[in-house]
C-alpha positions in Angstrom: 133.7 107.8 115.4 131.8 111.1 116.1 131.1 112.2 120.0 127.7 112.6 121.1 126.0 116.0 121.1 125.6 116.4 124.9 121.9 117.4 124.1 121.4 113.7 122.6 122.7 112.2 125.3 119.8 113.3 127.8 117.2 110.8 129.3 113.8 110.8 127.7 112.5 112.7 130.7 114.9 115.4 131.1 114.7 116.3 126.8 111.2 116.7 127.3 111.3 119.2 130.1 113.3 121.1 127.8 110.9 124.0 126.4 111.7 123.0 122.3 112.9 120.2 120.7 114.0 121.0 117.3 113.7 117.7 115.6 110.7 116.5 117.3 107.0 117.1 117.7 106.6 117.3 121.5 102.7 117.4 121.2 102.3 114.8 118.9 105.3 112.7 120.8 103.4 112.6 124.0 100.1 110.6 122.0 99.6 107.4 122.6 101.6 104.8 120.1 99.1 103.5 117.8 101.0 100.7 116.1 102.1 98.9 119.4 100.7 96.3 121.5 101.8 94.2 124.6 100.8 90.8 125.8 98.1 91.2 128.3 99.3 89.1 131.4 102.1 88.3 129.7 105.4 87.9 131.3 107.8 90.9 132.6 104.9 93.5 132.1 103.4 92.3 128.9 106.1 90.9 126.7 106.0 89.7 123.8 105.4 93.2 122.3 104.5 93.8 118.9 104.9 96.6 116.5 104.4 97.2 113.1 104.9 100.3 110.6 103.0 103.4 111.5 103.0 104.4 108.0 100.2 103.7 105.4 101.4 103.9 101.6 98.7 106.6 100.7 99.4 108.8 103.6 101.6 111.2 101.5 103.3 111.3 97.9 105.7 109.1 97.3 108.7 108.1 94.5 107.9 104.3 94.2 110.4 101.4 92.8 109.8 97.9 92.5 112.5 95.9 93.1 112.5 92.3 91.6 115.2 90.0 93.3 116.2 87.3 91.8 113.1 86.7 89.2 114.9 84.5 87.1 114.9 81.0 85.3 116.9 79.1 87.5 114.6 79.6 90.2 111.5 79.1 87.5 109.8 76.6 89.8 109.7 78.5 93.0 108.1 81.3 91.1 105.2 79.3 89.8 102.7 80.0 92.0 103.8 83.9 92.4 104.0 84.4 88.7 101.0 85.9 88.0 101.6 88.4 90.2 104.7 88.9 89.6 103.4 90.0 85.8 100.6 92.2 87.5 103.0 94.2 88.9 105.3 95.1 86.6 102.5 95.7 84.3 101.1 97.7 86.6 104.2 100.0 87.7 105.0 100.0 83.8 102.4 102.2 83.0 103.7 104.7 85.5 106.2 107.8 84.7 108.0 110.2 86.9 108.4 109.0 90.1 108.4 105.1 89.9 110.9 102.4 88.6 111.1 98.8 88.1 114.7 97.2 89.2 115.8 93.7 88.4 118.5 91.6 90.2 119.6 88.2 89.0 121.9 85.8 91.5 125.1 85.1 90.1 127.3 83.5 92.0 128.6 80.2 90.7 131.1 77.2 91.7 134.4 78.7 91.0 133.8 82.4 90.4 136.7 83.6 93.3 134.1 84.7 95.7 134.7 82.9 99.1 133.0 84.7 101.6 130.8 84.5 105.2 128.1 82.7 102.6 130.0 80.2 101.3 131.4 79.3 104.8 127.5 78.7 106.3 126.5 77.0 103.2 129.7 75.1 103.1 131.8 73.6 100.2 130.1 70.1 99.7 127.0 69.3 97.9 127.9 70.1 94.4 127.5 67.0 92.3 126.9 67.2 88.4 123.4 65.3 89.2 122.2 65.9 92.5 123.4 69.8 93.0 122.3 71.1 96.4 124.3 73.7 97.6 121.6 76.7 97.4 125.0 79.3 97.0 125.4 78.7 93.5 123.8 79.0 90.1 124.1 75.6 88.4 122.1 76.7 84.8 125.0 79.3 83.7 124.2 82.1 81.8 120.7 80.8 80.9 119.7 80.8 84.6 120.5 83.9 85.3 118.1 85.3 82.5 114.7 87.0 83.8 111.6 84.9 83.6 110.9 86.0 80.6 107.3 87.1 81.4 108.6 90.0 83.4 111.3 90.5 81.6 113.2 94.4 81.2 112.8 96.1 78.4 115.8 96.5 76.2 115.8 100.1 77.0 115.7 99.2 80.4 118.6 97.1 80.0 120.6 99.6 78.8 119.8 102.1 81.0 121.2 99.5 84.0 117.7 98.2 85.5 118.6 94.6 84.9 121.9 93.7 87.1 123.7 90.5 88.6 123.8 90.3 92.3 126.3 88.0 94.4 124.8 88.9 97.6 121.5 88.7 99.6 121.3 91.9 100.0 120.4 93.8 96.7 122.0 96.9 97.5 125.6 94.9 98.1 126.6 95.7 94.7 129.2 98.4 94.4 130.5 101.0 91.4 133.8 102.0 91.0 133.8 104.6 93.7 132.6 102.0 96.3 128.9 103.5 96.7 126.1 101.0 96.7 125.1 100.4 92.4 121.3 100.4 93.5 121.1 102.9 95.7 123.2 105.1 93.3 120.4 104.5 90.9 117.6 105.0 93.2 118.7 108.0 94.7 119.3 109.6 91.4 115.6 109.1 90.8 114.6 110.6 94.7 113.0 107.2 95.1 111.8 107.3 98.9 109.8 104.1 99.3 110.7 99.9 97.4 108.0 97.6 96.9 110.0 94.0 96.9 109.4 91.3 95.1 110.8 88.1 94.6 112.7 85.0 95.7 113.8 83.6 98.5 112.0 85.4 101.3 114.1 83.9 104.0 117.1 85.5 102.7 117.3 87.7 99.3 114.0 89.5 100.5 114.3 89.5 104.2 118.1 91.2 103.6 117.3 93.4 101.3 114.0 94.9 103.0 117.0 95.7 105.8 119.5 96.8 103.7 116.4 99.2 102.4 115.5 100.6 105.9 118.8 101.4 106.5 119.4 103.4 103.8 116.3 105.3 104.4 113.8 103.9 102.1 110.1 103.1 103.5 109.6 99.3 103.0 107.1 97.3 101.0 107.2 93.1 100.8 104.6 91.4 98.9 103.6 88.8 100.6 102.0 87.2 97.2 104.4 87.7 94.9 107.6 86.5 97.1 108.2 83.0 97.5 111.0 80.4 99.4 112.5 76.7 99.0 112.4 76.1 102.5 109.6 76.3 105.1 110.0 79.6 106.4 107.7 82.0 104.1 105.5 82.4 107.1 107.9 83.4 109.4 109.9 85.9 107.3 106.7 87.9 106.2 106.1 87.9 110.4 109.3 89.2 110.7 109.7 91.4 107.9 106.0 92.9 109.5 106.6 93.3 112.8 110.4 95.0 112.2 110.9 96.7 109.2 108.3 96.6 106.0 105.1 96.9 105.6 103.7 93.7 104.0 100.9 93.8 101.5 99.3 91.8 99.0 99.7 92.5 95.3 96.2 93.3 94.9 96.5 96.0 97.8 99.9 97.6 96.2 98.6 97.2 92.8 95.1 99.3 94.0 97.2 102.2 95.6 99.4 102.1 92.7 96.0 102.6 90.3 93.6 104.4 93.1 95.6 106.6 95.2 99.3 106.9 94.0 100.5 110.4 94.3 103.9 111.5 92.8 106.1 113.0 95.4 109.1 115.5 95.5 112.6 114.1 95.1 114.1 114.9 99.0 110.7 115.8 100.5 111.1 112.9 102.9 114.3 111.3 102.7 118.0 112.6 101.7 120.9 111.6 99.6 124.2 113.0 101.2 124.0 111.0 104.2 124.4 107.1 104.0 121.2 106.4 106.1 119.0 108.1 104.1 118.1 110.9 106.7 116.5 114.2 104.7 119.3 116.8 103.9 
């Protein structure tokens, strides 16, 4: 564990006595926060508080990929009604070149794999019958389930460039190579990709952990709120969640305009690093 510079360790006040600050804007520091609210007569000064991103997608050039969790034919009737969508955007980031990628994750965990982990314990062992599966850990459709719908299906070329890959966690990036670094962040990095657009199934897990994994590597954060879908009753709450903590959460139609309207393609490293785990800019 590394010590604390002593100048990090100041109060808020006494850093901004200080005459510079050389990681911050002082002037624009000391502006009112715009994206922040408090309750009014709410209790201990205005709690609840509320906060969302202070960010807007066109606000500077950005490397763009879409990362589709867990798109696939096992879970073909919780992506019904976010189908179409789900086509319109990876037609839409298709047509794009330098600077943007599409990413597919399929779940692959199943009944006797030799994984048992924090996962398996909440879900527990039971609830595994041949007729009436319901233990929401495990693939029961084999190989064919873990197939993309096939309307948004990779390309072979994406295929073989690694854009299609199995997952066994919730989180995306917890998928590792052979030196123990994170497979997808490997991949995006090596494109300078700065910003994820997710997309997907379930929102309540899959999506919610991976838009946190995300953030903490350093990417800006995109859920659709359209094109994600759940098997329980919490869509509503995640999206809240994932709004008011660490994504910005859009319609397709909105990312799908900026993508057409306003897109700009940004430097690789002009916003975030790749030598530091966190993402921070080198």
């Amino acid at each position: 564990m590394h010590a604390l510079k002593e100048a990090s360790q100041k109060t808020l006040a006494e850093a901004l006595e200080l005459e510079e600050l050389p990681h911050r804007d002082k002037v624009l520091a000391a502006e009112p926060m715009p994206n922040f609210s408090s309750t009014p007569n709410g209790p201990n000064g205005g709690l609840p508080l509320s906060f969302w991103a202070a960010w807007q997608l066109n606000d500077r050039p950005r490397r763009v990929a879409l990362l589709l969790d867990d798109c696939q034919e096992e879970y073909r009737e919780y992506a019904i009604d976010i189908l179409p969508q789900l086509v319109s955007l990876v037609e839409t980031f298709g047509r794009h070149g330098d600077g943007v990628c599409r990413v597919w994750s399929a779940w692959s965990r199943t009944v006797d794999d030799g994984i048992s982990n924090a996962m398996d314990r909440w879900y527990g062992p039971r609830g595994l019958r041949k007729d009436e599966p319901e233990n929401a850990v495990y693939i029961f459709g084999g190989a064919e389930g873990m197939k993309p719908l096939k309307e948004i299906a990779p390309t072979q070329q994406e295929i073989d460039d690694g854009w299609f890959y199995m997952g066994r966690h919730l989180d995306m990036f917890w998928n590792f190579d052979d030196t123990g670094k994170s497979y997808l962040d490997e991949k995006l990095k090596a494109e300078g990709i700065d910003t994820v657009v997710i997309a997907g199934l379930w929102t309540d897990e899959c999506i919610l952990s991976t838009a946190y994994a995300a953030s903490s590597r350093g990417y800006d954060v995109v859920v659709v709120s359209d094109a994600v879908a759940t098997a329980t009753a919490n869509q509503q709450a995640a999206l809240t969640i994932a709004n008011g903590t660490v994504a910005k959460v859009l319609t397709a139609k909105e990312v799908m305009d900026y993508m057409e309207k306003e897109f700009r393609v940004g430097q690789p490293g002009a916003v975030k690093g790749t030598k530091h785990p966190d993402g921070r800019k080198d």
